[in-house]
PyMOL Python script that loads the backbone (N, CA, C, O; Angstrom):
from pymol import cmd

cmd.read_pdbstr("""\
ATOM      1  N   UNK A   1     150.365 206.602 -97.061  1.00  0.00           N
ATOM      2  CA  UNK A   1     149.913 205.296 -97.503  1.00  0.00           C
ATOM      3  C   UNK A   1     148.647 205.487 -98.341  1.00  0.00           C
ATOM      4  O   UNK A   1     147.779 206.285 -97.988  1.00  0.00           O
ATOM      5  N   UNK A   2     148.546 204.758 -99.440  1.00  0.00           N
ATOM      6  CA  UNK A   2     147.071 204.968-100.303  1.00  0.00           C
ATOM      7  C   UNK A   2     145.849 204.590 -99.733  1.00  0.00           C
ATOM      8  O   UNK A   2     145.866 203.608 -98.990  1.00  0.00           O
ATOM      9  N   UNK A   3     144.566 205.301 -99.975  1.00  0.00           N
ATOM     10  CA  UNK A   3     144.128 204.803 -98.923  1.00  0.00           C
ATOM     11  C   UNK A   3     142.494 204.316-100.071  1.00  0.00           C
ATOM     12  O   UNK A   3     141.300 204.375 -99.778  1.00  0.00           O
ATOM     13  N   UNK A   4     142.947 204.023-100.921  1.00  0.00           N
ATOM     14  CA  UNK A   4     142.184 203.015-101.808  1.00  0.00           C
ATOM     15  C   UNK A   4     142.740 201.752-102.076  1.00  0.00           C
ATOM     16  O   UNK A   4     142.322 201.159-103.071  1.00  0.00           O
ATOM     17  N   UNK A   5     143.858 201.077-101.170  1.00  0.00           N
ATOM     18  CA  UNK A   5     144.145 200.016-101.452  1.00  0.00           C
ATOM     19  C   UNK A   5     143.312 198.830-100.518  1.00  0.00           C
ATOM     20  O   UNK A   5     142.496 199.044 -99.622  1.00  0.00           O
ATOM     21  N   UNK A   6     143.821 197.458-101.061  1.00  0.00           N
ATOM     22  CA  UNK A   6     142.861 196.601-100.059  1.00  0.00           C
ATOM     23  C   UNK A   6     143.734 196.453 -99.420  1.00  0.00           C
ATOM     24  O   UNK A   6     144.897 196.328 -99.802  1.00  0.00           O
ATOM     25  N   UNK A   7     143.112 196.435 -97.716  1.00  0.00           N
ATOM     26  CA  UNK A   7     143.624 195.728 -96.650  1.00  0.00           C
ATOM     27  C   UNK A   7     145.498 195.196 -96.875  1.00  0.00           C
ATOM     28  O   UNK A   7     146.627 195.553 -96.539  1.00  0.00           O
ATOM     29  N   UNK A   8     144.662 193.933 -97.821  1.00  0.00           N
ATOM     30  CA  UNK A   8     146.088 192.897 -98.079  1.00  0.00           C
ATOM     31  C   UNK A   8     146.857 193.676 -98.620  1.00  0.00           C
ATOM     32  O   UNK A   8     147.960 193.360 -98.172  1.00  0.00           O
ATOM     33  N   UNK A   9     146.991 194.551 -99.344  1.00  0.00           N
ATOM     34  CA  UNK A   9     147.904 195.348-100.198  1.00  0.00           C
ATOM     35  C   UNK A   9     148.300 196.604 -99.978  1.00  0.00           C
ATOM     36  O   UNK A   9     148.744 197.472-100.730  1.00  0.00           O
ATOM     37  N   UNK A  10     148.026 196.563 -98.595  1.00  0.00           N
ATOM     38  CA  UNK A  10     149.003 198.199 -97.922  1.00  0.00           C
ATOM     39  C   UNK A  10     149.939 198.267 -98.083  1.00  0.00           C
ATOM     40  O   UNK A  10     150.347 199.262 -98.682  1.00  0.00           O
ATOM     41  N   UNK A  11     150.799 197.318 -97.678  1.00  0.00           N
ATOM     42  CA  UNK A  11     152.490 197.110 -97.994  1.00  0.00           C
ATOM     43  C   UNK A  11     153.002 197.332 -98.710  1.00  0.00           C
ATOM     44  O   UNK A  11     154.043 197.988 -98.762  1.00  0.00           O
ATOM     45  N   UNK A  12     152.348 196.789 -99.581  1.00  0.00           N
ATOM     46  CA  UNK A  12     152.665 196.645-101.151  1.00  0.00           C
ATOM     47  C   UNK A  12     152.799 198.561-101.814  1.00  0.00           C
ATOM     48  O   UNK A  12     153.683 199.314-102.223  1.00  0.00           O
ATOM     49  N   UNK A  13     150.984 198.606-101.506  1.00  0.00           N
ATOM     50  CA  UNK A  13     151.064 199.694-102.053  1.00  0.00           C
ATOM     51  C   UNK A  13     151.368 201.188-101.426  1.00  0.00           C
ATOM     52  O   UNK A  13     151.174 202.312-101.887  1.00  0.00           O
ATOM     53  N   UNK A  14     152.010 200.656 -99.992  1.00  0.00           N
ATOM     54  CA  UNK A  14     152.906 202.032 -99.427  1.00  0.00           C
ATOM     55  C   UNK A  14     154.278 202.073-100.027  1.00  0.00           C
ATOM     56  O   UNK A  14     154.850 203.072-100.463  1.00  0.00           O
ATOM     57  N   UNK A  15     154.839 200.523 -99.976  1.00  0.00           N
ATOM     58  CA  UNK A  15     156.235 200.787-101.011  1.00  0.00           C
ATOM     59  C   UNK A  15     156.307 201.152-101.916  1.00  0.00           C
ATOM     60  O   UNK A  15     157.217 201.960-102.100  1.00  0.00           O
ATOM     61  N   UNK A  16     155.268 200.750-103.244  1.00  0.00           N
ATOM     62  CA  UNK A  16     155.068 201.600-104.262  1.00  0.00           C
ATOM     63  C   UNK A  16     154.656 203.346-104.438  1.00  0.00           C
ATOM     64  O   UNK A  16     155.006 204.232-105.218  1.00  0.00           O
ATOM     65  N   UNK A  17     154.106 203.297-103.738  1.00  0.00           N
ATOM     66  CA  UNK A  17     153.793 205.005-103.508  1.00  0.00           C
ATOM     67  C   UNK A  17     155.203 205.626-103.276  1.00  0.00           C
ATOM     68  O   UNK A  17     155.673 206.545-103.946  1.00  0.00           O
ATOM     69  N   UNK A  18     155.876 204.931-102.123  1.00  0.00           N
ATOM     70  CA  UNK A  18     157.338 205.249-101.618  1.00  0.00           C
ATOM     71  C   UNK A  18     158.561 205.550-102.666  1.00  0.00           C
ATOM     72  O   UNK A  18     159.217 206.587-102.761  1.00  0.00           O
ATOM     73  N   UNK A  19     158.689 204.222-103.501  1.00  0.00           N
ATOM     74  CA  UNK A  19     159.508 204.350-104.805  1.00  0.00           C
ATOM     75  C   UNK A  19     158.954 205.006-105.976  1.00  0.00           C
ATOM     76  O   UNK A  19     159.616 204.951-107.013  1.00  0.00           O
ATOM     77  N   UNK A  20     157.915 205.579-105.973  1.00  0.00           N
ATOM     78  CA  UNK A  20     157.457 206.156-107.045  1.00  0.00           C
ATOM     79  C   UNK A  20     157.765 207.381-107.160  1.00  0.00           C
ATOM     80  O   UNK A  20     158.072 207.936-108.216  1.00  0.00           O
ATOM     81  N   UNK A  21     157.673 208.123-105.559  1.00  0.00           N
ATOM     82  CA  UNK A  21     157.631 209.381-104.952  1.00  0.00           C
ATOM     83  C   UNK A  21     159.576 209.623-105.054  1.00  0.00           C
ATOM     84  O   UNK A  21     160.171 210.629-105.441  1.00  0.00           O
ATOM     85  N   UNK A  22     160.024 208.620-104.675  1.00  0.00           N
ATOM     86  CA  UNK A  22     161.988 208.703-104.999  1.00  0.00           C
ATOM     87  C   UNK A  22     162.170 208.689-106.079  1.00  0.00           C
ATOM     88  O   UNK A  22     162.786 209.670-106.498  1.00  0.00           O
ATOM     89  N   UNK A  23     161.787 207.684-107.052  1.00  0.00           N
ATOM     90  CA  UNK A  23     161.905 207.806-108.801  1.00  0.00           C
ATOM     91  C   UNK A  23     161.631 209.237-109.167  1.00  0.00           C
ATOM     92  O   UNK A  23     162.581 209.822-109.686  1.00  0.00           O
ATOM     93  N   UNK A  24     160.666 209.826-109.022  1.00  0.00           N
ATOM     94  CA  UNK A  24     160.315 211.043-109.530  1.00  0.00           C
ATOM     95  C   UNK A  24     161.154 212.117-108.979  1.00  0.00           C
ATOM     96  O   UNK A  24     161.376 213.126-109.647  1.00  0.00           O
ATOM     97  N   UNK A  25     161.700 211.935-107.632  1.00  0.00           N
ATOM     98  CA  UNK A  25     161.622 213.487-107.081  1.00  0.00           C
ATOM     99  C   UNK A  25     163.559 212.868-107.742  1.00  0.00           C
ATOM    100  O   UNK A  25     164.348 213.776-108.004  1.00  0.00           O
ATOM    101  N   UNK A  26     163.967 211.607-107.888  1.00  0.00           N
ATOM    102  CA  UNK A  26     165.391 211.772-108.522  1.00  0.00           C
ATOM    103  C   UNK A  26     165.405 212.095-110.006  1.00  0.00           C
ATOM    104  O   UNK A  26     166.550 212.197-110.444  1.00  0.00           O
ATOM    105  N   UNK A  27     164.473 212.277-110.864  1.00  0.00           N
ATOM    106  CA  UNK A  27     164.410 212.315-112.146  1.00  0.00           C
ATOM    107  C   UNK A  27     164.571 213.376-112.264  1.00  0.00           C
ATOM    108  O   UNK A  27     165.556 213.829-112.848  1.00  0.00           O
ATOM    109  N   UNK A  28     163.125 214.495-111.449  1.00  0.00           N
ATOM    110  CA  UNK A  28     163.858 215.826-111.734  1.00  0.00           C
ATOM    111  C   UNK A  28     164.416 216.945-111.021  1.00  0.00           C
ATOM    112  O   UNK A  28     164.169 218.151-111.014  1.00  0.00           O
ATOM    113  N   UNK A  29     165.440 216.023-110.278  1.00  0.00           N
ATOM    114  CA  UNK A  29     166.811 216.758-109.939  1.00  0.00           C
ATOM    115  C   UNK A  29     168.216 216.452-111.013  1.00  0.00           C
ATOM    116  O   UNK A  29     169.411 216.678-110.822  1.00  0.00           O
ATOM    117  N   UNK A  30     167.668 215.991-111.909  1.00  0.00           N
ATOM    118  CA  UNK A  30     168.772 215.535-112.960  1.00  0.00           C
ATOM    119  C   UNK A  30     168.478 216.723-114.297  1.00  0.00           C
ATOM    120  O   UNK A  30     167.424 217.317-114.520  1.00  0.00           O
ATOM    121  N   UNK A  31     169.685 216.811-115.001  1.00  0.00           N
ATOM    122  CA  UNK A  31     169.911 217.871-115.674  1.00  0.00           C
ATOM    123  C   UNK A  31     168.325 217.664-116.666  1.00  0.00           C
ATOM    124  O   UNK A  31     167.675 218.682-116.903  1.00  0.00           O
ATOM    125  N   UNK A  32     167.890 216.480-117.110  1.00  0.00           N
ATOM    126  CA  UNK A  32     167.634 215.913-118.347  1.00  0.00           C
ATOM    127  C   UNK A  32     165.682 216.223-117.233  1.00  0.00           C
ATOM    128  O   UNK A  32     164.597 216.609-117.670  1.00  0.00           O
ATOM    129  N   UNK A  33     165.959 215.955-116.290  1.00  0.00           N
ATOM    130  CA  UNK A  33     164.333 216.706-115.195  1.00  0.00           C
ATOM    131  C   UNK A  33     164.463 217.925-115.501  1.00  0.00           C
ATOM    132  O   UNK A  33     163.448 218.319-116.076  1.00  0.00           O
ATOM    133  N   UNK A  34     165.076 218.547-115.412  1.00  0.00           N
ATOM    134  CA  UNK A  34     164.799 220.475-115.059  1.00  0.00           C
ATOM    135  C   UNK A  34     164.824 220.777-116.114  1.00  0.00           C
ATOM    136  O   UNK A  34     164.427 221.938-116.221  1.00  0.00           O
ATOM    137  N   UNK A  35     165.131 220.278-117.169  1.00  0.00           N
ATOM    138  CA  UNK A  35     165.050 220.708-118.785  1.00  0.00           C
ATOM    139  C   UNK A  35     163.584 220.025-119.248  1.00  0.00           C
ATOM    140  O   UNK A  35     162.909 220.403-120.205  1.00  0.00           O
ATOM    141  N   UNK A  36     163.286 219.002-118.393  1.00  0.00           N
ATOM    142  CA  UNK A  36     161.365 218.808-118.976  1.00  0.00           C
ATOM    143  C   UNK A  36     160.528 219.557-118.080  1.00  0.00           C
ATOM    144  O   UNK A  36     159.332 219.614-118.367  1.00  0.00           O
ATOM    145  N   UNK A  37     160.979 220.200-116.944  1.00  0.00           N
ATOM    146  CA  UNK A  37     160.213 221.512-116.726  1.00  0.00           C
ATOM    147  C   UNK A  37     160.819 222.753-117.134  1.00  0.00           C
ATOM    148  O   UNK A  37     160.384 223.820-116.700  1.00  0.00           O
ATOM    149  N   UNK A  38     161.585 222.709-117.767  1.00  0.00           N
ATOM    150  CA  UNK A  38     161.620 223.969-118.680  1.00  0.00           C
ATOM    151  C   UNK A  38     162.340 224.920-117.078  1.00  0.00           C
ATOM    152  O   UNK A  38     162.028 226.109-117.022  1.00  0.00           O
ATOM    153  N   UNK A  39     163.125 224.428-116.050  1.00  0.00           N
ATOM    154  CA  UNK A  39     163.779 225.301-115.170  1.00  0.00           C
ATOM    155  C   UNK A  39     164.599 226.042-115.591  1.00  0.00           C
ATOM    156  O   UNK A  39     165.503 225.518-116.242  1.00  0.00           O
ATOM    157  N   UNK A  40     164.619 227.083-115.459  1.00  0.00           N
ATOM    158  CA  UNK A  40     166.222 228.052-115.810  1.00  0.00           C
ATOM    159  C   UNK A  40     167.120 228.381-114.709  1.00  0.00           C
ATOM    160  O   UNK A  40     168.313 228.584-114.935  1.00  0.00           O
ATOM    161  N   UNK A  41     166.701 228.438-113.698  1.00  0.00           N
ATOM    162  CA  UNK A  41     167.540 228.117-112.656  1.00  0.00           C
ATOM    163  C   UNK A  41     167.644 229.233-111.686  1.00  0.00           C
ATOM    164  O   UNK A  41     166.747 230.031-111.958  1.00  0.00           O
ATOM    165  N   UNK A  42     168.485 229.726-110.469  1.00  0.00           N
ATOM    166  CA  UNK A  42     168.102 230.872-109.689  1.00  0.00           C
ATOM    167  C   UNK A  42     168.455 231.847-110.335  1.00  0.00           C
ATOM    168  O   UNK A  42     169.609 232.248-110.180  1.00  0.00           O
ATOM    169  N   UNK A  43     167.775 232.362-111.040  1.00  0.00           N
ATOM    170  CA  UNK A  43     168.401 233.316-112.144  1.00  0.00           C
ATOM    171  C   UNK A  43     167.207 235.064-111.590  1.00  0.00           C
ATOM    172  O   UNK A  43     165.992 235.076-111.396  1.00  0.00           O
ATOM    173  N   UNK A  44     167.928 235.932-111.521  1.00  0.00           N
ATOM    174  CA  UNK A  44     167.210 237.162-111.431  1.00  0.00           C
ATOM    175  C   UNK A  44     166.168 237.825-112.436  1.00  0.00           C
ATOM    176  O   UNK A  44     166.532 237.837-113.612  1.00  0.00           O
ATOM    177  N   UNK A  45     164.896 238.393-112.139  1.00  0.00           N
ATOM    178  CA  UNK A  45     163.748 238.550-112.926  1.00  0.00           C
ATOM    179  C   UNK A  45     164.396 240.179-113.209  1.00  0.00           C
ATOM    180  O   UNK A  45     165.116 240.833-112.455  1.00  0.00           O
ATOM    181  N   UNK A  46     163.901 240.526-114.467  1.00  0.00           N
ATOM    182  CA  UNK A  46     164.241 242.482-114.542  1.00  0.00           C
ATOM    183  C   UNK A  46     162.956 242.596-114.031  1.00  0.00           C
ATOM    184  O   UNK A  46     162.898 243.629-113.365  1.00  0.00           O
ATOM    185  N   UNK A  47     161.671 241.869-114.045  1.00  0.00           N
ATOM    186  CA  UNK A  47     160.703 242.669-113.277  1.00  0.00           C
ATOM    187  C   UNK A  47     159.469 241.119-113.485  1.00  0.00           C
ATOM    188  O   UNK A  47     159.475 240.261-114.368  1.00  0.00           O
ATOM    189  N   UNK A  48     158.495 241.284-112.233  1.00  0.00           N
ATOM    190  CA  UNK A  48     157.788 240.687-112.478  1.00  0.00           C
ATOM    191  C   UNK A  48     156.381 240.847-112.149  1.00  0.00           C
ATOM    192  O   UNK A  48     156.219 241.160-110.969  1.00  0.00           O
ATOM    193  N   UNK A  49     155.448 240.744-112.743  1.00  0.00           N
ATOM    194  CA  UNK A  49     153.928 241.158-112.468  1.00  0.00           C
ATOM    195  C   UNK A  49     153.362 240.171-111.965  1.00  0.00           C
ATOM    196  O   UNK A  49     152.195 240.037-112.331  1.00  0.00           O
ATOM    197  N   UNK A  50     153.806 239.298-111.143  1.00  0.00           N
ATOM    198  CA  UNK A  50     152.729 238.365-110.835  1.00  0.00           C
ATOM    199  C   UNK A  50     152.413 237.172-111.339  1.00  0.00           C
ATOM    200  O   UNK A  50     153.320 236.841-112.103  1.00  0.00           O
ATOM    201  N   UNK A  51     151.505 236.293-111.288  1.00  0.00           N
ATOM    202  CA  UNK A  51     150.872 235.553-111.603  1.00  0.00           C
ATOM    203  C   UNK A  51     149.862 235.587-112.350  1.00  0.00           C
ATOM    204  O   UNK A  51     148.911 236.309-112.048  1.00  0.00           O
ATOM    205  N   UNK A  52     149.851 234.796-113.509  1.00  0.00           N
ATOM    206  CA  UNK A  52     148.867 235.537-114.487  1.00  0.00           C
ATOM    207  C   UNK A  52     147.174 235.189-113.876  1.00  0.00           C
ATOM    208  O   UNK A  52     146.693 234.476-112.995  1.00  0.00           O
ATOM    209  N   UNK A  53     146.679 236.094-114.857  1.00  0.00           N
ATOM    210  CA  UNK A  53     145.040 236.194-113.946  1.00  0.00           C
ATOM    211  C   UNK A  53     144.526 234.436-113.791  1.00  0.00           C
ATOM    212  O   UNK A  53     144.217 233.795-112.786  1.00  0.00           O
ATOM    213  N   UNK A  54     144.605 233.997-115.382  1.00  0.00           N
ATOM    214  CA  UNK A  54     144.187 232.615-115.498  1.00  0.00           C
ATOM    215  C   UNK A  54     144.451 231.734-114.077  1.00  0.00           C
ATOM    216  O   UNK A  54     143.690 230.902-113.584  1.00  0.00           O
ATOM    217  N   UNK A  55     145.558 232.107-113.656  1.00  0.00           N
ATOM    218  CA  UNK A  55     146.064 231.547-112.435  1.00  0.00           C
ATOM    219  C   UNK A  55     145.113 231.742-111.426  1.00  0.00           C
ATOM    220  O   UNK A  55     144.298 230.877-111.107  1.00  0.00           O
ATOM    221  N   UNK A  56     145.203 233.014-110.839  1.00  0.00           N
ATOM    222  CA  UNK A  56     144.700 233.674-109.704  1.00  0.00           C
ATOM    223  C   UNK A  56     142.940 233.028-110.019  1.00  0.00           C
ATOM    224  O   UNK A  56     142.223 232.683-109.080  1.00  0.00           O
ATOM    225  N   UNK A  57     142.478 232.964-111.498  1.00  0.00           N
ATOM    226  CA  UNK A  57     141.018 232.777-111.438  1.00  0.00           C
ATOM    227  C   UNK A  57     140.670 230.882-110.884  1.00  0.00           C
ATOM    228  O   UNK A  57     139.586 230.298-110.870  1.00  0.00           O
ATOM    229  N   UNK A  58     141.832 230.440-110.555  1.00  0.00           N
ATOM    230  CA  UNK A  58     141.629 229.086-110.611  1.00  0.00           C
ATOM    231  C   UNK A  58     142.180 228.792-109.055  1.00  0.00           C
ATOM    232  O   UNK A  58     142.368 227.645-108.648  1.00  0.00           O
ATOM    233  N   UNK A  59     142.364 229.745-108.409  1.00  0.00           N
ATOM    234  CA  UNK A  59     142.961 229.590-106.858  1.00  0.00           C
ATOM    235  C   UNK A  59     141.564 228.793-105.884  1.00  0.00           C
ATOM    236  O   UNK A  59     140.416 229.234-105.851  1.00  0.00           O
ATOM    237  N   UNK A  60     141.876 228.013-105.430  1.00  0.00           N
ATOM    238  CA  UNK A  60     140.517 227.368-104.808  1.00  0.00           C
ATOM    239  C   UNK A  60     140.243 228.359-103.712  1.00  0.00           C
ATOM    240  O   UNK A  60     139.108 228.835-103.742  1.00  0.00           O
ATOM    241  N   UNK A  61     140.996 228.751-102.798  1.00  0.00           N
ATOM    242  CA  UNK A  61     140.622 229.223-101.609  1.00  0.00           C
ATOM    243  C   UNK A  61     139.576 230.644-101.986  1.00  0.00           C
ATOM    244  O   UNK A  61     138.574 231.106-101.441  1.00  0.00           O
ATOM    245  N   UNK A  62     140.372 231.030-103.180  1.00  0.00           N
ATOM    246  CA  UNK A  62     139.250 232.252-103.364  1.00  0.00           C
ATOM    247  C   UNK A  62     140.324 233.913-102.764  1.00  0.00           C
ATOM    248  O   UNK A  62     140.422 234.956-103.411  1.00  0.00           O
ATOM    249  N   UNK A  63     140.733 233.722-101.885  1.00  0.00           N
ATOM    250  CA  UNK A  63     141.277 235.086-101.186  1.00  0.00           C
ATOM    251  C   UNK A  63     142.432 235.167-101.763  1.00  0.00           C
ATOM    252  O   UNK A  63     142.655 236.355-101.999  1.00  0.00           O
ATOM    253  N   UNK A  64     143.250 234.526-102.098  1.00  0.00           N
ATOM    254  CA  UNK A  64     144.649 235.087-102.471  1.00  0.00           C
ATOM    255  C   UNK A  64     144.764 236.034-103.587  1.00  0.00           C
ATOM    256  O   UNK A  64     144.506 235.683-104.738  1.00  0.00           O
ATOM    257  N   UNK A  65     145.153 237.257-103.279  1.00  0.00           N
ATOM    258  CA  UNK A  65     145.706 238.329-104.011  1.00  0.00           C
ATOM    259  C   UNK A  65     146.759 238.877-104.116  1.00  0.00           C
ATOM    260  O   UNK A  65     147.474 239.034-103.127  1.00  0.00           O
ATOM    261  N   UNK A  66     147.098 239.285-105.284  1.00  0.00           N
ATOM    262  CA  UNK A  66     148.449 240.251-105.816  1.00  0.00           C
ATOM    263  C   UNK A  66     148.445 241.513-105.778  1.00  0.00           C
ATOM    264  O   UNK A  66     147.770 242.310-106.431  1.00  0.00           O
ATOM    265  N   UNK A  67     149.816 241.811-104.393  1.00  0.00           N
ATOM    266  CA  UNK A  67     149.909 243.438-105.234  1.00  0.00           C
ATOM    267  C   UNK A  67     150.469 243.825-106.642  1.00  0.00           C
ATOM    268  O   UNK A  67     151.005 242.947-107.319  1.00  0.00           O
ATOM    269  N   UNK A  68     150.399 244.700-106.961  1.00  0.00           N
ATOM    270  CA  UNK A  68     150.940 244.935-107.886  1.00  0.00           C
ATOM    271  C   UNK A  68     152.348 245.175-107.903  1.00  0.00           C
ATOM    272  O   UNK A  68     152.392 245.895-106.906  1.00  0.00           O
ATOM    273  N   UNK A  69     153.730 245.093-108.361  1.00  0.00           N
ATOM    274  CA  UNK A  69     155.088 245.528-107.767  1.00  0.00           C
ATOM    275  C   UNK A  69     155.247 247.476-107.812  1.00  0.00           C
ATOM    276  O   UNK A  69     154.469 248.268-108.343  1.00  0.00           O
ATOM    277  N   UNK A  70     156.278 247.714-107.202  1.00  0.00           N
ATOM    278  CA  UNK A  70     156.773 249.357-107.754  1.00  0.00           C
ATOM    279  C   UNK A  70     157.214 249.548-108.993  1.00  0.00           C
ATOM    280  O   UNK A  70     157.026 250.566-109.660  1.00  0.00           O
ATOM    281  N   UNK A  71     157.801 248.588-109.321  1.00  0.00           N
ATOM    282  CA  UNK A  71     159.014 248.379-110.528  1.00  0.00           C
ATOM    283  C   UNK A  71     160.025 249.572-110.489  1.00  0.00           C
ATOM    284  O   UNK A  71     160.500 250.264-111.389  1.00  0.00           O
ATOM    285  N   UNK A  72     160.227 249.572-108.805  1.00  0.00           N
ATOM    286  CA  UNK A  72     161.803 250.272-108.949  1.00  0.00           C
ATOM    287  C   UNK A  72     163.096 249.127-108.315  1.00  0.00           C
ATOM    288  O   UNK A  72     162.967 248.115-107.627  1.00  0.00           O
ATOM    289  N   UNK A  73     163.966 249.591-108.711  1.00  0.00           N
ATOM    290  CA  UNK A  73     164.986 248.317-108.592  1.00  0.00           C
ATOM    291  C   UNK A  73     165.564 249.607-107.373  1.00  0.00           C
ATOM    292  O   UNK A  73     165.522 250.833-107.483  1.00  0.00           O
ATOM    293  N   UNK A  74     166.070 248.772-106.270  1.00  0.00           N
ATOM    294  CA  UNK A  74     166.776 249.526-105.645  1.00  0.00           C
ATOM    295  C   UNK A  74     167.949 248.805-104.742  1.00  0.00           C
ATOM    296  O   UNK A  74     167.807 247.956-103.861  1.00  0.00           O
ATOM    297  N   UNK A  75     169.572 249.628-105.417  1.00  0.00           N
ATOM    298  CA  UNK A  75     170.993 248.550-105.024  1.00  0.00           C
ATOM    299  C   UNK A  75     170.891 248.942-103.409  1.00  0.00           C
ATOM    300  O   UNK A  75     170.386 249.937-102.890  1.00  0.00           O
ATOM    301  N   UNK A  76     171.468 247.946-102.882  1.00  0.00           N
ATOM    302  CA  UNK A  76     171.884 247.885-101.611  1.00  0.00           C
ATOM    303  C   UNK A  76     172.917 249.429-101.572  1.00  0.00           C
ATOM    304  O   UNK A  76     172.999 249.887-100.432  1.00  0.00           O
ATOM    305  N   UNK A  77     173.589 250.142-102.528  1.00  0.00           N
ATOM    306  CA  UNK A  77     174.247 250.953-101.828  1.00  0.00           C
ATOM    307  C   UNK A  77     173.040 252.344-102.001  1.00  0.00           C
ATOM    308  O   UNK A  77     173.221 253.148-101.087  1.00  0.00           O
ATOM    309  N   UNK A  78     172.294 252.618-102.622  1.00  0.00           N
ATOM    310  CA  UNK A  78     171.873 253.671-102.850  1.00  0.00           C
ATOM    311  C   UNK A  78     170.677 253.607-101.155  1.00  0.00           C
ATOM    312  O   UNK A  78     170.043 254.595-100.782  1.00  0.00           O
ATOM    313  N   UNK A  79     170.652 252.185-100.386  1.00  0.00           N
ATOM    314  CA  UNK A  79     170.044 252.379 -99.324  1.00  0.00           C
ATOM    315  C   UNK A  79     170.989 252.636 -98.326  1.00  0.00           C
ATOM    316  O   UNK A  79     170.688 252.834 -97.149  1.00  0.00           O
ATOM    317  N   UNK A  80     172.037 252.636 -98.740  1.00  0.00           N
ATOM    318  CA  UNK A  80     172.785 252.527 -97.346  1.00  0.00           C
ATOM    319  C   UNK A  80     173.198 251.478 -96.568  1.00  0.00           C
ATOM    320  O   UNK A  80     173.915 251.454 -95.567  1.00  0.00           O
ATOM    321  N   UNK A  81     172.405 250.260 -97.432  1.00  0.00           N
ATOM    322  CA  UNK A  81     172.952 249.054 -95.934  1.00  0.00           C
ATOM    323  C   UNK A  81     174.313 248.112 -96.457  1.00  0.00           C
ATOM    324  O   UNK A  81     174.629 246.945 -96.226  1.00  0.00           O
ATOM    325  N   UNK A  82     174.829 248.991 -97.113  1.00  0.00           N
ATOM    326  CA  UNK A  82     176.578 248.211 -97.328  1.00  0.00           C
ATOM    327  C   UNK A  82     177.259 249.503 -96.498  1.00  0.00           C
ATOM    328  O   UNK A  82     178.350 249.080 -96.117  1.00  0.00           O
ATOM    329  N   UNK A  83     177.114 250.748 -96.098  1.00  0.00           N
ATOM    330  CA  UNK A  83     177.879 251.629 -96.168  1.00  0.00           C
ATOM    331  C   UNK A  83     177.784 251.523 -94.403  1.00  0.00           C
ATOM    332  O   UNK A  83     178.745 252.006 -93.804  1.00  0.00           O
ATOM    333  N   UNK A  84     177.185 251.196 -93.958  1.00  0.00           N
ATOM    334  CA  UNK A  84     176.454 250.862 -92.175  1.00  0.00           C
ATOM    335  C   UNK A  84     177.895 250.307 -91.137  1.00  0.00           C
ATOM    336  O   UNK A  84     177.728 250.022 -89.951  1.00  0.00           O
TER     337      UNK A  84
END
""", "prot")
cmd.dss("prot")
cmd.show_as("cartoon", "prot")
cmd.util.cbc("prot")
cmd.orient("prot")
C-alpha cells in the first residue's frame, strides 16, 4: 500500500498501485514487452565475464564481488555424469 497517500485515499491508492503493478507485469510478458527490453530469451552464453565494472561500482551494499570465470566449457560426457 503507498504510504504517501492520505488517510481517505488508501483504497483508492492500494488499487491503483495493484492495477498498475498487473498492467505492467502483463505488458512485459507479451511478445511486443520483451522486445522493449531487448530479451532474447533462455538462450546459452559462449562465455561470460560478469557484470560490467560500472555495475559493480554502483552496488549499494558495497561487498558484492565477481569471480572471474575458467572459460572452460565442460560436456556432461567428458565428466562422466551421463555414462554413471
Amino acid at each position: 500500500m503507498p504510504k504517501r497517500s492520505k488517510p481517505e485515499f488508501k483504497t483508492a491508492a492500494a488499487f491503483f498501485a495493484r492495477y498498475r503493478d498487473l498492467t505492467a507485469g502483463g505488458f512485459y510478458t507479451t511478445p511486443q514487452g520483451t522486445n522493449d527490453l531487448k530479451y532474447i530469451g533462455n538462450v546459452p552464453l559462449a562465455r561470460f565475464d560478469g557484470p560490467p565494472p560500472e555495475v559493480l561500482r554502483k552496488d549499494r551494499c558495497g561487498s558484492c564481488t565477481f569471480v572471474k570465470p575458467r572459460h572452460r566449457v565442460t560436456s556432461w560426457i567428458e565428466e562422466n555424469s551421463l555414462r554413471r
